[in-house]
C-alpha angles and dihedrals in degrees: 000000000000111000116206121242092219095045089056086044092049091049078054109054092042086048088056090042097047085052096058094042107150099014113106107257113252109200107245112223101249078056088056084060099061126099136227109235138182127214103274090049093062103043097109096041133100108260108216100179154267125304130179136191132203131207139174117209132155088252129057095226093051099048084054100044090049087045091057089044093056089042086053101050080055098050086054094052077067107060097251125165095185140016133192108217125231128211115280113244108212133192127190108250135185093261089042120274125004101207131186112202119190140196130187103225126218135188109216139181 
């Protein structure tokens, strides 16, 4: 039986973010090297896949911005280079907002 690399890379990366459940997200470095991207920016890279990342927080545009972060230090557990980000879905919660925040993630040249 072949096991993917990304698969194995993806475990990864929910395993580390499990781990540091309610804790606020912190952008690793690899994650600071990544680039918004639109669409057409991405059209000849390796798409590895989409990662998300929640976050409750007693505003709304913090819970989102620590829920990207958390989206971005994933994508870089797998290798992106660059990431195009979704819209953000958001709940009340007791704190506030609970907010998940996505990116599709992309290896380029």
């Amino acid at each position: 039986m072949k096991i993917n690399k990304n698969f194995i890379l993806t475990l990864g990366a929910i395993a580390m973010s499990s781990a540091l459940s309610g804790c606020l997200a912190m952008p690793s470095p690899q994650s600071k090297l990544l680039k918004e991207a639109d669409s057409s920016m991405v059209a000849n890279c390796k798409f590895v896949g989409v990662v998300g990342g929640g976050e409750e927080h007693r505003s709304q545009e913090k819970a989102i911005e620590y829920g990207k972060v958390a989206a971005l230090n994933k994508a870089a557990a797998l290798k992106a280079t660059h990431y195009v980000s979704k819209d953000p879905s958001c709940t009340s919660s007791s704190m506030g907002a609970k907010c998940y925040s996505s990116v599709s993630a992309y290896i380029c040249p």
